[in-house]
Each structure stands twice: as C-alpha cells, then as structure tokens.
C-alpha positions as semicolon CSV with decimal commas, in nm:
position;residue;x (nm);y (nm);z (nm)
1;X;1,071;-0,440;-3,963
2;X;1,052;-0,422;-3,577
3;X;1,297;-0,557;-3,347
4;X;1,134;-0,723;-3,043
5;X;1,353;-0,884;-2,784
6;X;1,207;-1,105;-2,521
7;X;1,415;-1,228;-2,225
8;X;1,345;-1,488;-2,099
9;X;1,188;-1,667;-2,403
10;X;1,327;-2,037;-2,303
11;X;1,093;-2,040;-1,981
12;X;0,746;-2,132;-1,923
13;X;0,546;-1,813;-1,963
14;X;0,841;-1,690;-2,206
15;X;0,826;-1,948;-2,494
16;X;0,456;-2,019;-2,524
17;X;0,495;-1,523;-2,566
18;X;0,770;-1,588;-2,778
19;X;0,591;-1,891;-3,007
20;X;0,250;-1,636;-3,058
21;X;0,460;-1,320;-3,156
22;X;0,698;-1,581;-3,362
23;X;0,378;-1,702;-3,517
24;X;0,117;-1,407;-3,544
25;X;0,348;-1,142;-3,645
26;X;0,571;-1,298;-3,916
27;X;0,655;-0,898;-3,984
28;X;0,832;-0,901;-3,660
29;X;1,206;-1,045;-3,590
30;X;1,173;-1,173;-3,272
31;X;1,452;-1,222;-3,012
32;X;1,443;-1,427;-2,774
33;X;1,714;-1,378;-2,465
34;X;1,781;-1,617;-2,174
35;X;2,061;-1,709;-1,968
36;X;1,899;-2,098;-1,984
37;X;1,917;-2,211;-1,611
38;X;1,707;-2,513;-1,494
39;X;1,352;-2,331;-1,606
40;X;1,488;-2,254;-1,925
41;X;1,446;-2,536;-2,230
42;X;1,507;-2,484;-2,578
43;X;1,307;-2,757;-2,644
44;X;0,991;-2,580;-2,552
45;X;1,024;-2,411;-2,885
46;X;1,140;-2,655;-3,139
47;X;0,831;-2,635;-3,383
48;X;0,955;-2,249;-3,399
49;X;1,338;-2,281;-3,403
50;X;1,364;-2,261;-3,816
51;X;1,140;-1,994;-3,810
52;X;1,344;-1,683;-4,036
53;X;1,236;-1,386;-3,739
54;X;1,327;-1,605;-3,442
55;X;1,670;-1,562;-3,290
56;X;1,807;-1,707;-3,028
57;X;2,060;-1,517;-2,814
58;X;2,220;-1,729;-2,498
59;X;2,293;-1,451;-2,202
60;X;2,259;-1,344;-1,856
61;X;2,046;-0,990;-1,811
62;X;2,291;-0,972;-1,443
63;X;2,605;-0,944;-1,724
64;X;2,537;-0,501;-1,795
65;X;2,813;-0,479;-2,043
66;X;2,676;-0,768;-2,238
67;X;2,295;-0,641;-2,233
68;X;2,444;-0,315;-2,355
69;X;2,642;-0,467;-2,657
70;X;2,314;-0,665;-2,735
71;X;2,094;-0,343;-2,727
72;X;2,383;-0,145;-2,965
73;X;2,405;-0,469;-3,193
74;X;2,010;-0,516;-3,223
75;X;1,837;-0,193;-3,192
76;X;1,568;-0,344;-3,013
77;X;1,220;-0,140;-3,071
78;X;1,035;-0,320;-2,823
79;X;1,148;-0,553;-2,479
80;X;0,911;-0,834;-2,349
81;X;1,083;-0,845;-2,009
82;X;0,978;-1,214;-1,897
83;X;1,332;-1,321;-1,779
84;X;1,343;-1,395;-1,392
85;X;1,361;-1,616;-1,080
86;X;1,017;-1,707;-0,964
87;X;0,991;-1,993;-0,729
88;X;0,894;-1,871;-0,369
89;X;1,103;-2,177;-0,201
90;X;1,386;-2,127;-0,390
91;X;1,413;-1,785;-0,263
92;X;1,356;-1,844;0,072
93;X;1,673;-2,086;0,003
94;X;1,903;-1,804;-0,155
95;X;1,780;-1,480;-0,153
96;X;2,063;-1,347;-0,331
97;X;2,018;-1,500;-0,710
98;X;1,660;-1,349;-0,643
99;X;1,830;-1,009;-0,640
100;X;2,077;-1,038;-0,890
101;X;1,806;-1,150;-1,148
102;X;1,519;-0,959;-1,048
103;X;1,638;-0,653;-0,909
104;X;2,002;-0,578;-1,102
105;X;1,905;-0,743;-1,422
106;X;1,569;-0,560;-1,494
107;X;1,752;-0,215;-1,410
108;X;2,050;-0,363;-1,639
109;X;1,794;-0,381;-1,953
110;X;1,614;-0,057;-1,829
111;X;1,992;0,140;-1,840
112;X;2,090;-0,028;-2,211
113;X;1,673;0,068;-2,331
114;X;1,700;0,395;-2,187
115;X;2,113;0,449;-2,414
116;X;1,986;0,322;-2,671
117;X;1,642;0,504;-2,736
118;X;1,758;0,829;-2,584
119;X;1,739;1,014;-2,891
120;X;1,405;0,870;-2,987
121;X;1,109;0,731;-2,778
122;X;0,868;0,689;-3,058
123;X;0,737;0,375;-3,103
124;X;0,905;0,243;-2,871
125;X;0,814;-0,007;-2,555
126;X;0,986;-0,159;-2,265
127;X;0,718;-0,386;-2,089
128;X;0,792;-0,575;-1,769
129;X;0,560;-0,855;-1,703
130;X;0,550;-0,942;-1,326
131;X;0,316;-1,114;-1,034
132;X;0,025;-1,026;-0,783
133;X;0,273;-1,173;-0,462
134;X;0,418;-0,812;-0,480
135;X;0,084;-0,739;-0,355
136;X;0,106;-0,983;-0,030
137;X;-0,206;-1,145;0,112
138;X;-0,548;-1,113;0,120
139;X;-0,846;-1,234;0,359
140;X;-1,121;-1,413;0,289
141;X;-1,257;-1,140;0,074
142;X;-1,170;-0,867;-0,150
143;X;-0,932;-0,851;-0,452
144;X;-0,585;-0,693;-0,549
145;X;-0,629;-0,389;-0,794
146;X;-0,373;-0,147;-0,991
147;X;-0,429;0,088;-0,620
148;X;-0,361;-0,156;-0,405
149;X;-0,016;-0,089;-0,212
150;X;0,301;-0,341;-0,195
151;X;0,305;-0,541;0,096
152;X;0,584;-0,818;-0,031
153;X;0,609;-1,133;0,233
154;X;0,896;-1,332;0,025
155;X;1,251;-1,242;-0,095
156;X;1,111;-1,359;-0,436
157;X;0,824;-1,118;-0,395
158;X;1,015;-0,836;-0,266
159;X;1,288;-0,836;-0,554
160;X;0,963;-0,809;-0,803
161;X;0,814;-0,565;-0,643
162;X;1,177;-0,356;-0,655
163;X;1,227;-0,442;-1,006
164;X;0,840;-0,283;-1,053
165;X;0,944;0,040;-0,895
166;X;1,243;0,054;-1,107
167;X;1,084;0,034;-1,422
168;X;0,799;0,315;-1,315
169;X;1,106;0,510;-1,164
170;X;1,272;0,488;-1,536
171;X;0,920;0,593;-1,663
172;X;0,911;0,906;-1,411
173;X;1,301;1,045;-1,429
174;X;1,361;0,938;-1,783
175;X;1,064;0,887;-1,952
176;X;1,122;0,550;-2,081
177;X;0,817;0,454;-2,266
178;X;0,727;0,130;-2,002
179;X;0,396;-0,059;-1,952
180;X;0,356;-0,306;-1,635
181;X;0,151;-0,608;-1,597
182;X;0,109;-0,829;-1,268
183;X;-0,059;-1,157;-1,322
184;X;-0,196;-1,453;-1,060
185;X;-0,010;-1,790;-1,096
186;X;0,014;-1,921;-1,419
187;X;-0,026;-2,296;-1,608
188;X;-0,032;-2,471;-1,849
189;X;0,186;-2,702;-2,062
190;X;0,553;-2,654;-2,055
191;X;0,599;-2,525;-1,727
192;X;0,874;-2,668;-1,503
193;X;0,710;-2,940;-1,243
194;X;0,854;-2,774;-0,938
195;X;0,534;-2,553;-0,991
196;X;0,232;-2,712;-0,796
197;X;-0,002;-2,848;-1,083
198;X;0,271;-2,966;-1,308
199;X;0,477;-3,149;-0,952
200;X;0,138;-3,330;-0,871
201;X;0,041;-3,430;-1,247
202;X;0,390;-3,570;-1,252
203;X;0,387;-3,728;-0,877
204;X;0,052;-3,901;-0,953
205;X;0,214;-4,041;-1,243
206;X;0,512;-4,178;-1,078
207;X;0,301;-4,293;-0,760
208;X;0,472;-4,052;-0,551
209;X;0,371;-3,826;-0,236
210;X;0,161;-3,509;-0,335
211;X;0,316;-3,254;-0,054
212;X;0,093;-2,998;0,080
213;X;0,194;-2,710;0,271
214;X;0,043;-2,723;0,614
215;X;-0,340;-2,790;0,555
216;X;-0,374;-2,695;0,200
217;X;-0,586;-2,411;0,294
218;X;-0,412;-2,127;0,095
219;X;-0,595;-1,963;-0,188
220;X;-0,459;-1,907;-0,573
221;X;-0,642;-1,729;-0,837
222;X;-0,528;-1,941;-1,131
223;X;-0,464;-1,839;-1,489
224;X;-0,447;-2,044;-1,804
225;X;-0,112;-1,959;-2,008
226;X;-0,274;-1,935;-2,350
227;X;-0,493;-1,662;-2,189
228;X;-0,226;-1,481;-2,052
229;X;-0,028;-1,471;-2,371
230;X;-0,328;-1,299;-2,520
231;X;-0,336;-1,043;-2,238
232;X;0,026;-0,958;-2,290
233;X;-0,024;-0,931;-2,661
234;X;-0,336;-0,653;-2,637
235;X;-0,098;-0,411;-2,331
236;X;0,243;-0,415;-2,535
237;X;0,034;-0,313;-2,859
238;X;-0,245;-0,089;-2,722
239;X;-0,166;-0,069;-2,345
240;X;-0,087;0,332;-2,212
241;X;0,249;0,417;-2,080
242;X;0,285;0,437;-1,784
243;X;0,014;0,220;-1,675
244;X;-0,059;-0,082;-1,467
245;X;-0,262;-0,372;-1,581
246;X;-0,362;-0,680;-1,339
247;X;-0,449;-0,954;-1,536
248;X;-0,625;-1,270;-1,351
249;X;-0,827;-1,587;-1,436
250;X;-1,096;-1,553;-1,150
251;X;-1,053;-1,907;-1,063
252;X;-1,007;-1,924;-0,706
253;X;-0,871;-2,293;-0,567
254;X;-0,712;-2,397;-0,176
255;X;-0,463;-2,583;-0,212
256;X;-0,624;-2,872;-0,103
257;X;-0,931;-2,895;-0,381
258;X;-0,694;-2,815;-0,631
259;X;-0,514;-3,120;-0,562
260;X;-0,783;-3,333;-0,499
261;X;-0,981;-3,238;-0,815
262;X;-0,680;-3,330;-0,977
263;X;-0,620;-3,694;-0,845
264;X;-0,975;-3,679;-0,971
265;X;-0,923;-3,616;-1,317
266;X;-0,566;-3,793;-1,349
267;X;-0,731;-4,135;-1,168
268;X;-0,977;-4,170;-1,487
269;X;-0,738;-4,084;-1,696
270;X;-0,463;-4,322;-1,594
271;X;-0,780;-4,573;-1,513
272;X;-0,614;-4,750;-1,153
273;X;-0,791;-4,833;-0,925
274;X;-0,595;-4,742;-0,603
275;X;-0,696;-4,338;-0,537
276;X;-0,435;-4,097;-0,602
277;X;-0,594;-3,867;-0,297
278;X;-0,436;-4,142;-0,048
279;X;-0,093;-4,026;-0,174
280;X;-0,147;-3,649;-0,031
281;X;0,110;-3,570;0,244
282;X;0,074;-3,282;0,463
283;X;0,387;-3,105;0,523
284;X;0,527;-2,807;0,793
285;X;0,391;-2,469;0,613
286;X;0,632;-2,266;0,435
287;X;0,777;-1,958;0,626
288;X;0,560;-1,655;0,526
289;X;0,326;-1,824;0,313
290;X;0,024;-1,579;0,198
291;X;-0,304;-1,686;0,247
292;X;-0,492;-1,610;-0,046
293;X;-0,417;-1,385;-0,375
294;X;-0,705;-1,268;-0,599
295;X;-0,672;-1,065;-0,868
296;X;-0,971;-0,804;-1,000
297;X;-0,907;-0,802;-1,404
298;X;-1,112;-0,515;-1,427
299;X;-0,941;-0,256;-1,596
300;X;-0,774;-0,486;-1,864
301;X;-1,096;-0,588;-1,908
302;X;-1,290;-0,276;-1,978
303;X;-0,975;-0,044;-2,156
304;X;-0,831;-0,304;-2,349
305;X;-1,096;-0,588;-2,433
306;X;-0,960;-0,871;-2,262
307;X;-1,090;-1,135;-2,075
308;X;-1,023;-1,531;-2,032
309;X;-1,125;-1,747;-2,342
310;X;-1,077;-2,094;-2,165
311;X;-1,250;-2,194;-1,858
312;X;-1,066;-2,371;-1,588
313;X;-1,191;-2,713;-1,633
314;X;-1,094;-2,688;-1,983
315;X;-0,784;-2,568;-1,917
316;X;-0,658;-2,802;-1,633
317;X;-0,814;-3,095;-1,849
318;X;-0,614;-2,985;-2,137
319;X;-0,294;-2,916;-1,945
320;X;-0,300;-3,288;-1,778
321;X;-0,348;-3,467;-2,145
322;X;-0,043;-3,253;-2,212
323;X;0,184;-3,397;-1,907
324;X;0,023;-3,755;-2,057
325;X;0,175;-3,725;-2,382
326;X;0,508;-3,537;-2,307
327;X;0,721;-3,828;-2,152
328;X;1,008;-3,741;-2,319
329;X;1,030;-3,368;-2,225
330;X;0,941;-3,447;-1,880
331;X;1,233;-3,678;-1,847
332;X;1,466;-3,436;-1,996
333;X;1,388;-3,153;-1,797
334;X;1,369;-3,355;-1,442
335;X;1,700;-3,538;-1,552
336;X;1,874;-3,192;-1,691
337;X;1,943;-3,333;-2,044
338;X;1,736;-3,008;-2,210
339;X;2,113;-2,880;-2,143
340;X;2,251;-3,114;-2,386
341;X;1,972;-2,967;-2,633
342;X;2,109;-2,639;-2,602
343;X;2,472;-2,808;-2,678
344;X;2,346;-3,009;-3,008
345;X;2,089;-2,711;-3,160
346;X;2,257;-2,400;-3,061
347;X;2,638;-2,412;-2,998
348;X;2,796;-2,358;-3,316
349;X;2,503;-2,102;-3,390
C-alpha cells in the first residue's frame, strides 16, 4: 500500500487534494502534515476524518529533525508538497516567516526525501505545487509558459520561486525523482477570507467596505479549486520528472469587474435592495503589486489531458452559495475557534 504524505493538508488548496486522494484512492494511506496556523482548519475535512487511510500528523516542515523522524517513521512513497505561506500582504509585513516556510521548510522535506529514498528512487515522487507570481508581471498581452524566466516582485514570490529552484536543484545533483507545478490564483469553498473573493463574499454579507487596491485595474487569471485538484492528480501520477507544468483557468478578471460582478450575483442572492457596488472603497495600491498574471495551460493540456471542467460563472456561482450556507465555519475561522477543533478532535490522538 503506498504511503503519500501531503503537507499542508489543513489549508485551502491542501484539504479539498487531501479529501480526492482520501476519497478516490481508498488503496492509498494518506498523510496529511501541517503545522495548523491561521489558514490551517481541521474542520475543512471532517466528512474525511474517520476515514481508515487518513492520518493526521500536527508539525512544522521549518522543525528538520522532526520532518526527518516523520520520513524514517512513515516511509513516505510519494510527497504532495502544498504546505506554505501565501498571502502577498502578509509578506510584505514579515518577510522572514515567508522564508522560514517557503524556502527552509521545502529544502527540509527535500533533505529527509532525498535520506530516505537514497537507496531506491523507484516509484517514487516528491511534487512541489507552487504559483505563477514567481513569474512577475505581464502587459496587456501575452502569457506565462514553463520558458518563461523568474522575475519575483514580492518576498512571498521570491521565497517560491527559491523553494522552485531547490527542488529542480535536488532533481539535478541528486536525482530526486521531483515534478513542479505553478498555478494562477485559486478559489473556491474553504479558502481563508483574507483571499479577495472569499473577503468580499464575506464583506457583502456583513455590509462592510469591499477594499480595492488603487483602481482595481490589476489582472488575475482565476482557477476553480476542484479543477486544480484534478490537475494535480493527472502530474503526480503521469507527470515526467523533472518537468514543469503551468496549470491555469483562462479566466482573466481586473480587480474591479471581479468585484462588481460579484455584488452582482451576491445582491440577488441576499435579495436587498441597497447595491453592494456602493460599498467598494478604493485604497493606496500595494507596494509592488503586478499588473496582470496569465497563465498558458498548454502543455498540461496537450501531454497530460487536462483542461478545466467548470466554467467560471459556474464556479464563482457555486463558491458564493457555499459562503451562504457555511455560517458556522466562517465564524470559526474569522474568530480563531477552528483552534479549539484541533484541541477537541485531535489532542489525545
């Protein structure tokens, strides 16, 4: 039976990977890693928790000696490396977590991979799952491929794009069997609403200001969760060593009309009659803020078979009716009492 850790399992992208490898591969005994800081809830994967091949193992990737007795104890034969800081303004803030995390603890899990499968490679897969910022900003036209070179603007963006030379560094000097993937921004339900669609779903609900960085004119190529889950199912089970894989939802939005077609959406859904575009509030522009990232899917596309199965509308409509329903795990992540979760479910585990 393979042993398939994934770090970062508690987050956003993390749980919904861990609940379709938990799920679809029943053969599998899945672990699922996270240090559980304010992105990481438990409680994103109670329908899975009393599933017999999920484990739950509470840790910090930054701790070496503890990712080393995990690898020795487990014997993983495959790492889903999801675990890591990812909010631009946070990093701005303190640039240093960014580095511990991203930088230090990816080359932590590459050193305990690379001990523990020294003596045999076969079968084996390390795959590091990280973002099209490393990539820095576009124009008004053309798209980031697999060629395109690094051009970082953030201290977020920068410590991804180390921890992405790392692992094809490992892949180079040691051969460690790796496989990359950089995605465009992700949604979807579950994700923490410091993130821009879940923060304005939840500020339209609360009748709150909807801030916008400078005039909302920065482009995102979104990308429905679900989809992305399936992408990073197809490259850790037929994706090459070695390679590079950008996977994108080719739906380019500013800012601005993202926002607004949501107060569109949410002000029939919620049926009031006072506009939820008259709460938008322009604010000063973030330092280094990248104009526009677009991602060309291409080669996932045509190697491996994948492309997006939802389309945006269907998606964003589908995320929003989640925020609806999900009171209670709103509250308890805003409020911090998913910690308490962790405390009831898992301590004496």
């Amino acid at each position: 039976m393979k042993k398939i850790l994934i770090t970062g399992g508690a987050g956003f992208i993390g749980s919904h990977v861990v609940r379709h490898f938990v799920n679809k591969y029943p053969e599998y005994e899945i672990y699922n890693l996270d240090k559980l800081t304010y992105a990481g809830n438990l409680e994103n994967l109670k329908d899975i928790e009393n599933k017999s091949n999920y484990h739950f193992i509470k840790a910090d990737i930054v701790d070496s000696d503890k990712m080393f007795e995990i690898f020795e104890k487990y014997c993983f034969d495959g790492v889903l490396h999801l675990a890591a800081e990812s909010h631009v303004d946070r990093s701005i803030l303190d640039p240093m977590a960014f580095i511990y995390t991203n930088v230090v603890g990816t080359v932590n899990l590459l050193n305990a991979a690379r001990k523990i499968w020294e003596d045999d490679l076969e079968d084996k897969v390390f795959y590091h799952i990280s973002t099209d910022e490393v990539y820095g900003s576009l124009g008004e036209t053309g798209y980031f491929t697999e060629e395109t070179p690094y051009r970082p603007n953030s201290p977020y963006s920068a410590s991804k794009a180390s921890s992405d030379h790392f692992v094809r560094a490992y892949y180079k000097t040691y051969n460690l069997p790796v496989k990359i993937t950089n995605c465009s921004n992700n949604f979807g339900p579950y994700q923490f609403p410091e993130k821009l669609i879940p923060l304005i779903i939840n500020n339209i609900k609360h009748n709150k200001p909807l801030p916008i960085y400078g005039k909302g004119l920065n482009i995102r190529d979104w990308l429905f969760v679900e989809d992305h889950v399936k992408a990073i199912d197809l490259v850790f089970h037929k994706g090459k060593r070695g390679e590079t894989y950008n996977i994108g939802g080719s739906n380019e939005w500013t800012n601005i009309d993202l926002v607004r077609k949501i107060c569109k959406i949410m002000d029939k859904k919620l049926n009031r009659e006072e506009p939820a575009e008259n709460l938008i509030t322009f604010v000063k522009d973030r330092a280094g803020h990248d104009l526009r990232y677009a991602i060309d899917s291409s080669k996932i596309q045509n190697e491996l078979g994948w492309k997006p199965e939802h389309s945006f509308e269907e998606a964003l409509e589908k995320t929003i009716d989640w925020y609806l329903k999900s009171e209670e795990w709103l509250e308890n992540v805003t409020s911090g009492n998913y910690q308490k979760y962790y405390e009831l479910q898992y301590s004496k585990r």
